[in-house]
C-alpha positions in Angstrom: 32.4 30.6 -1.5 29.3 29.4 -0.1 25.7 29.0 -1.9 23.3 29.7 0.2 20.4 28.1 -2.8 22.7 25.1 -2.9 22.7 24.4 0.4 19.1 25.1 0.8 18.4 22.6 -2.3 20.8 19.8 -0.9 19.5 20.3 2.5 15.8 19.8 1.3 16.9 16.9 -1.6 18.7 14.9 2.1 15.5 15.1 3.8 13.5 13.9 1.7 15.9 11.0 0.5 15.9 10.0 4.7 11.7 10.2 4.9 9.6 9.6 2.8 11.8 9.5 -0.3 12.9 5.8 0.5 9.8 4.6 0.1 9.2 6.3 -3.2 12.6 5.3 -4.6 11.4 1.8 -3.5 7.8 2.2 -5.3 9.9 3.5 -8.3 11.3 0.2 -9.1 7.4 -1.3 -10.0 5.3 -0.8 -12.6 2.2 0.8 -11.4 -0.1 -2.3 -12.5 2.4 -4.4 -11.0 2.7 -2.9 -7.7 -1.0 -2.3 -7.1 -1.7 -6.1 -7.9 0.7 -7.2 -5.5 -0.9 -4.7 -2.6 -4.4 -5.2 -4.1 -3.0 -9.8 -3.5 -1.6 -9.4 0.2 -5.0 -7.5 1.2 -7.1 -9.9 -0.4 -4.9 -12.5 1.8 -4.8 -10.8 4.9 -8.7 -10.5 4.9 -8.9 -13.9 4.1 -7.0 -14.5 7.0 -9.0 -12.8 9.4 -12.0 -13.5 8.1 -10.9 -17.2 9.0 -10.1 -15.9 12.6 -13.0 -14.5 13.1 -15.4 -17.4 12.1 -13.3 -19.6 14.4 -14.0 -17.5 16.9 -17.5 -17.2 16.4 -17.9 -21.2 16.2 -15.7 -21.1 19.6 -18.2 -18.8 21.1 -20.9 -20.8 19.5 -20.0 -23.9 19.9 -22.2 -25.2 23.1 -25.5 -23.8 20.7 -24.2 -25.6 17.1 -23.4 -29.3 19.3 -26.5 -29.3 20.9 -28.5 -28.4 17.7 -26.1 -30.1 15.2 -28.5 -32.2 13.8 -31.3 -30.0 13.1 -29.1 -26.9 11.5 -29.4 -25.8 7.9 -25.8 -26.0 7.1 -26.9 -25.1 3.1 -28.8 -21.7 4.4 -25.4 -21.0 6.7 -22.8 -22.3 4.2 -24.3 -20.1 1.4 -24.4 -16.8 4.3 -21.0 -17.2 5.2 -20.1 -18.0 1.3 -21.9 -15.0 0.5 -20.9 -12.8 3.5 -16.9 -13.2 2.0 -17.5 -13.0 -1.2 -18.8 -9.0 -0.5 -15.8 -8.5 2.1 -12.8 -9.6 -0.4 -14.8 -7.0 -3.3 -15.0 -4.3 -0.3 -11.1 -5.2 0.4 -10.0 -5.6 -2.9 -11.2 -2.5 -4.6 -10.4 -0.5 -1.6 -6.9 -1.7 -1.4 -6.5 -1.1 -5.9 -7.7 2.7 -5.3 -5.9 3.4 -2.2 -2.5 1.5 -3.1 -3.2 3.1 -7.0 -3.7 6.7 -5.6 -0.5 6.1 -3.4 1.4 5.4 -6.3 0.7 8.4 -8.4 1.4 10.8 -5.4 4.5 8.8 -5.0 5.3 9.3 -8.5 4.8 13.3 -8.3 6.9 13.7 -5.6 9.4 11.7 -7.0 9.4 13.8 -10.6 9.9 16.9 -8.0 12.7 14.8 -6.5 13.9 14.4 -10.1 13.6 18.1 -11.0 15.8 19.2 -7.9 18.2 16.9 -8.4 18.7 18.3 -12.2 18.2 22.2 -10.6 21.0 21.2 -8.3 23.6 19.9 -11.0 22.8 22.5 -13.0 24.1 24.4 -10.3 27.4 22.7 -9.9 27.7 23.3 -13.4 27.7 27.1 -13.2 29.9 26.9 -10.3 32.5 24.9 -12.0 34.6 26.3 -14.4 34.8 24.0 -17.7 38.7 23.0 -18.4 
């Protein structure tokens, strides 16, 4: 005979096991530290990276004003904005990527418990259903 709960529970455990449980089965696998460093490393990088970009392009854009006036420049005053000027966007980046990526984690790991308390709900269950031998 059919179980209407059962069916309900398994129907509800497969969808989340297709969406959005993959990625918290994957997030599972790390220690919290752990994964929020790594996150918290690749956003550091990625900034770097366009932060490079982005000062190429501005020296490309630039570039007819800083050859005609490369002599008198104060490369100390500019060195020690752009220095500066990064230093503030990889603390901006970083501590924004170790709360987000940390917050991520714990509501990954609460939906996974509920994923865990299903799963025991649903054996349970099967157990009642079958009849010991």
């Amino acid at each position: 005979m059919l179980n209407n709960n059962r069916i309900r529970m398994m129907t509800k455990l497969a969808v989340y096991e297709e969406k959005e449980g993959k990625e918290d089965i994957r997030l599972s696998k790390y220690y919290k530290t752990d994964y929020v460093r790594y996150q918290a490393i690749k956003s550091v990088i990625c900034a770097t990276i366009g932060y490079a970009l982005i000062l190429v392009l501005i020296f490309m854009y630039q570039s007819e004003y800083i050859i005609k006036n490369a002599v008198t420049l104060d490369y100390k005053t500019i060195g020690i904005f752009i220095a500066g000027f990064y230093i503030i966007t990889i603390t901006i980046y970083g501590f924004a990527s170790i709360v987000g990526y940390s917050l991520k984690y714990d509501r990954s790991r609460k939906k996974l418990g509920r994923y865990y308390k299903m799963l025991k709900r649903l054996e349970k269950i099967y157990n009642e259903e079958t009849p010991e031998s």
